[in-house]
C-alpha positions as CSV (number, residue, x, y, z in Angstrom):
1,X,-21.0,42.5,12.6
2,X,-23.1,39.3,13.7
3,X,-21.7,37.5,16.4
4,X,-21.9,33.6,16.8
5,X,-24.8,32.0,14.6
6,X,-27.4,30.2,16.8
7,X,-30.4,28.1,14.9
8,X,-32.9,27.0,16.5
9,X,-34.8,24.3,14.4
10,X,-38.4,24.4,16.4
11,X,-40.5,22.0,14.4
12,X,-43.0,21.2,13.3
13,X,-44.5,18.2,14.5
14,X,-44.4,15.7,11.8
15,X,-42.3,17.4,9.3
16,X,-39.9,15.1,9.5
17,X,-37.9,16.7,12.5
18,X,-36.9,13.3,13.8
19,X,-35.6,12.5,10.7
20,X,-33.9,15.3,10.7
21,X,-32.5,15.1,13.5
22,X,-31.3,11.5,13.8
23,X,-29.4,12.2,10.5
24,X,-27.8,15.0,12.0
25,X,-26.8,12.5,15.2
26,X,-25.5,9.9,12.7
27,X,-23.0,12.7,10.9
28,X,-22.1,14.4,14.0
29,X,-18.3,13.4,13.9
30,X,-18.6,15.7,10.3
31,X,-20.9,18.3,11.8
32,X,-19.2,18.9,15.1
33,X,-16.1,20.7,14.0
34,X,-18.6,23.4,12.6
35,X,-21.2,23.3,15.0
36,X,-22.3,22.1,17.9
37,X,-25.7,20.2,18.3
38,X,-28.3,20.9,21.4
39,X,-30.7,17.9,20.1
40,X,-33.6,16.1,22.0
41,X,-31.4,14.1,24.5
42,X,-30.5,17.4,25.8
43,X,-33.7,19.2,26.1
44,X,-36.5,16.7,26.9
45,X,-36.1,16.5,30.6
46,X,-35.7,20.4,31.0
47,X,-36.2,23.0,28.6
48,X,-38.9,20.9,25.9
49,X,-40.5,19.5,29.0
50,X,-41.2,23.0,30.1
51,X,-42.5,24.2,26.8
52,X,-44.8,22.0,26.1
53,X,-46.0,22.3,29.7
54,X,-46.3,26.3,29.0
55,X,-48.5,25.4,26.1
56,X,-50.7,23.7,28.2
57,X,-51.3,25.9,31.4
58,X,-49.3,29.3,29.8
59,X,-48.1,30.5,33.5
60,X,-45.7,32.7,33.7
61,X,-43.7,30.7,36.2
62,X,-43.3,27.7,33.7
63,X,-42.1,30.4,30.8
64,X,-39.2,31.3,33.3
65,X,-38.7,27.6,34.0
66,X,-38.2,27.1,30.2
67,X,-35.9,29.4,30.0
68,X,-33.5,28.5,33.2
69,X,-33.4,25.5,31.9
70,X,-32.2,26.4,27.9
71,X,-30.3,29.0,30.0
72,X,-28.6,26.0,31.7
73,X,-27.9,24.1,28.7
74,X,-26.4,26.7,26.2
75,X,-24.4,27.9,29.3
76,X,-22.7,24.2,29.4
77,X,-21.4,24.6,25.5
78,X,-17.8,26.3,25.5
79,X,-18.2,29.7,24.9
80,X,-14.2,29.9,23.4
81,X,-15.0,28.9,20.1
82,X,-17.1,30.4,17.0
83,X,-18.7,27.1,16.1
84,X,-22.3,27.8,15.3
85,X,-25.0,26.0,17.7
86,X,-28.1,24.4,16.3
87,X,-31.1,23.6,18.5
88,X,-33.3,21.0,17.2
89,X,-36.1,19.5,19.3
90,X,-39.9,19.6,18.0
91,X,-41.4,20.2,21.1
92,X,-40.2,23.6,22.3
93,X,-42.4,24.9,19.9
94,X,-45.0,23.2,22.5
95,X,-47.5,20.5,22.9
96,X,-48.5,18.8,19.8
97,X,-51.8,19.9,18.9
98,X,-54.9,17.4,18.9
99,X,-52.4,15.9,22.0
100,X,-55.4,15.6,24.8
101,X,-56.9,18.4,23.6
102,X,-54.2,20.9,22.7
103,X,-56.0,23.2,20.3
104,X,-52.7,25.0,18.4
105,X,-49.3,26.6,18.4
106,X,-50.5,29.4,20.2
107,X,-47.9,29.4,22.6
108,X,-44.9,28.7,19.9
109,X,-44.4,32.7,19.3
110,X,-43.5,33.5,22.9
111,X,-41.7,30.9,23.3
112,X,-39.5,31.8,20.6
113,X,-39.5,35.0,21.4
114,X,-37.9,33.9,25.3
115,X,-35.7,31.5,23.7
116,X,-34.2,34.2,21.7
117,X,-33.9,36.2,24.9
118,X,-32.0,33.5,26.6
119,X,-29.7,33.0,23.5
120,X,-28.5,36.7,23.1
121,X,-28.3,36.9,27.6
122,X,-25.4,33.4,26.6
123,X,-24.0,34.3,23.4
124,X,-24.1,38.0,23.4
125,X,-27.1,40.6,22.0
126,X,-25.0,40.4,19.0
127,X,-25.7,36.5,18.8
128,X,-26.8,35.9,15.0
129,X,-30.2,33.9,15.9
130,X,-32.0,32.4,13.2
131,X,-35.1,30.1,13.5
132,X,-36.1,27.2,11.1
133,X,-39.6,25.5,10.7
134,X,-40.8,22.8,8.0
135,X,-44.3,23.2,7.3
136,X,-46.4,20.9,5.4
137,X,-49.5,20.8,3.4
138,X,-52.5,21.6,6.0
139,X,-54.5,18.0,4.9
140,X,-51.4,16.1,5.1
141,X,-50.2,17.5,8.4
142,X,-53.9,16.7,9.9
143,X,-53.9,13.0,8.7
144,X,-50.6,12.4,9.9
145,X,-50.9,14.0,13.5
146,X,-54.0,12.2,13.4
147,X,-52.6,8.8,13.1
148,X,-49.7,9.6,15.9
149,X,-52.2,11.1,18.5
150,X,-54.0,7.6,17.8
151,X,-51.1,6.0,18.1
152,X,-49.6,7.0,21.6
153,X,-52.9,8.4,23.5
154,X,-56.6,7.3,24.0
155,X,-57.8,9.7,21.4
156,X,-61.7,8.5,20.2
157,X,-62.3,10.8,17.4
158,X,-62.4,9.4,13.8
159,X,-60.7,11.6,11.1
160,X,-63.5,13.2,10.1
161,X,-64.1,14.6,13.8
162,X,-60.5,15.4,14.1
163,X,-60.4,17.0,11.2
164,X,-62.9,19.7,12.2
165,X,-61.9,20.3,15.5
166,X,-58.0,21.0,15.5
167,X,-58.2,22.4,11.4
168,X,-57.2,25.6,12.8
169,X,-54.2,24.0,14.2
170,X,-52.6,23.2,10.8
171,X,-52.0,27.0,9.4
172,X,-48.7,26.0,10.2
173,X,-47.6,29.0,7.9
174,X,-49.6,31.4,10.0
175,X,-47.6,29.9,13.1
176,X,-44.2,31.0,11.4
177,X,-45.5,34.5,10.7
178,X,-46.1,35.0,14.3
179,X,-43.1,33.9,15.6
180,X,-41.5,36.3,12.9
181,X,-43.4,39.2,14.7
182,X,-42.4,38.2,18.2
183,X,-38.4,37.6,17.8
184,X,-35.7,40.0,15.9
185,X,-34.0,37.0,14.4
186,X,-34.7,35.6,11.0
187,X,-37.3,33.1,10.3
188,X,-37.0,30.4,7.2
189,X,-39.4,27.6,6.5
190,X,-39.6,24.8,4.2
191,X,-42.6,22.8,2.8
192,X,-41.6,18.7,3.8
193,X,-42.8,17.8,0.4
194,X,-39.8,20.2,-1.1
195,X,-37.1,17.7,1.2
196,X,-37.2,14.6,-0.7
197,X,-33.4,14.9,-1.4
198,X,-30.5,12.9,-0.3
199,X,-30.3,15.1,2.8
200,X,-33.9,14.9,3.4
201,X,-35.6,17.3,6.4
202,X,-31.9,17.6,7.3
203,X,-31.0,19.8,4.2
204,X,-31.9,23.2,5.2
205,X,-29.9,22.6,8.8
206,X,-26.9,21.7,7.0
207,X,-27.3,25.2,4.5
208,X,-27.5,27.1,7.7
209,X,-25.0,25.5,9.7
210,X,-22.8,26.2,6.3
211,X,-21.5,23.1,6.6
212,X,-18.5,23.4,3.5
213,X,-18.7,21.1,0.7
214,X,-15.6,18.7,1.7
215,X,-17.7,17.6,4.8
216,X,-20.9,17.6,3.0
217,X,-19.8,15.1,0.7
218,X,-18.9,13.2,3.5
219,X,-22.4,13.2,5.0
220,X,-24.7,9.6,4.5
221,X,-28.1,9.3,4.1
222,X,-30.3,8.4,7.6
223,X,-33.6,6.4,6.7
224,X,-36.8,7.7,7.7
225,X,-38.1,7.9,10.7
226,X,-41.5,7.9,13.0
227,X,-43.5,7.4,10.4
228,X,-46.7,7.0,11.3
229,X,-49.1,3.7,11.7
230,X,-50.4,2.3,8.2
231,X,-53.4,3.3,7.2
232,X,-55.2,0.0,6.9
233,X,-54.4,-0.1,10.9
234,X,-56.5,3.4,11.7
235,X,-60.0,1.4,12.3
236,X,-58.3,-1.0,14.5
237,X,-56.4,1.2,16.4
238,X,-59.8,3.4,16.8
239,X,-61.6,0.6,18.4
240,X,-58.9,0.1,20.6
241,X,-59.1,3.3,21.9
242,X,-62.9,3.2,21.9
243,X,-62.8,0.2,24.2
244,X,-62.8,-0.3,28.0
245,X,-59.5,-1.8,28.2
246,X,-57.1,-0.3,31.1
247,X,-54.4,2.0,30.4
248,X,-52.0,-0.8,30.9
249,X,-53.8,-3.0,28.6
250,X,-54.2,-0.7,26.1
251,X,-50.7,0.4,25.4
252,X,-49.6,-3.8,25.3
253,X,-53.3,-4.4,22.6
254,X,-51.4,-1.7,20.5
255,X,-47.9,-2.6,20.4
256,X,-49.1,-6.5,19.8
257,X,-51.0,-4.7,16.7
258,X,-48.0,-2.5,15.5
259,X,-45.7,-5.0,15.9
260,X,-47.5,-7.7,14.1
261,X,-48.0,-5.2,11.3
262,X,-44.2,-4.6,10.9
263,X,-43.6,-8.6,11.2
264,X,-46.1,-8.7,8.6
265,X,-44.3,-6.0,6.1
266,X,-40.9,-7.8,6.5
């Protein structure tokens, strides 16, 4: 017989995980007598931290460091009860490819694979793990990475040149397959354009947590969020990053620019 259910809701980058997520933050006083919720707050200065750091250098001393970590964590989340745990933060799956030159997910599967470890050494081997990705349409995915990685580092490349170096990158569904060949658990994924529901990127989470329908009804909406820059701003935001402004100045140009495009919108 399964034991306690355990999710662990890995990504995608821009999928709309931090929708997701800060709709499941907004309904927690419904969610939490189900389940309990291990979100980004939790995991960015250990366990996320160390994945995306895995990603980048793949040592085996920074896999174990991922995994004390998430150890630590799940170990703090009282073991008495059969509420179901969901884990939700984007960037255990790792670095964010076309981040400084991050290529891929090609450290996502083995890092699934040790979470899962670390799950069944806290919950039990009979710990029912499942694992939960939203893809997205390859094109899409590219264009909107794109415009974050202008957004929030020094990237130079224009779309077309981003485009044909980190294409690989967005076979997200060849991602999911790999993970599904490194853990025992079952994996589910979603295309984002199939989440355009009341629940949004939240949806599948709340199927899996089983959430019953007298709190579902009680659940409301969460806008969108981290969308991207407009398009109209790409150029701009291009030559910024092209120029020879300090770090310092930089990050201050683009805010200014951002935030007078929001002023502008209303």
């Amino acid at each position: 017989m399964p034991g306690r259910r355990v999710i662990v809701h890995a990504g995608f980058h821009k999928t709309g995980t931090t929708s997701a997520q800060n709709f499941l933050r907004a309904n927690g006083k419904h969610i939490w007598p189900r389940c309990s919720l291990v979100l980004p707050a939790k995991l960015r200065g250990g366990a996320a931290r160390m994945a995306v750091r895995y990603s980048r250098f793949g040592t085996d001393a920074i896999l174990d460091a991922f995994a004390d970590d998430l150890h630590a964590t799940l170990s703090a989340i009282d073991p008495g009860t059969s509420r179901k745990i969901l884990i939700s933060d984007e960037n255990i799956a790792g670095r964010m490819p076309g981040r400084d030159g991050q290529m891929a997910y090609h450290a996502t599967p083995t890092l699934m694979a040790r979470a899962e470890d670390v799950i069944c050494d806290v919950f039990g081997a009979e710990a029912d793990v499942v694992f939960h990705f939203t893809t997205r349409e390859p094109q899409s995915w590219l264009r909107s990475t794109y415009k974050h990685n202008l957004r929030t580092s020094r990237l130079v490349m224009n779309l077309a040149e981003y485009t044909q170096t980190y294409g690989p990158a967005a076979d997200l569904a060849g991602v999911t397959e790999a993970v599904a060949d490194a853990v025992t658990g079952t994996v589910y994924t979603i295309d984002l354009a199939d989440l355009d529901g009341p629940l949004g990127p939240a949806r599948p989470l709340i199927e899996l947590i089983e959430l019953p329908d007298h709190r579902r009804r009680k659940l409301a909406p969460h806008p969108t969020m981290n969308k991207g820059p407009e398009d109209g701003l790409i150029d701009d935001l291009l030559a910024l990053n092209r120029s020879n402004l300090s770090d310092e100045a930089l990050i201050a140009s683009k805010a200014d620019l951002l935030g007078k495009a929001q002023d502008h919108d209303g």
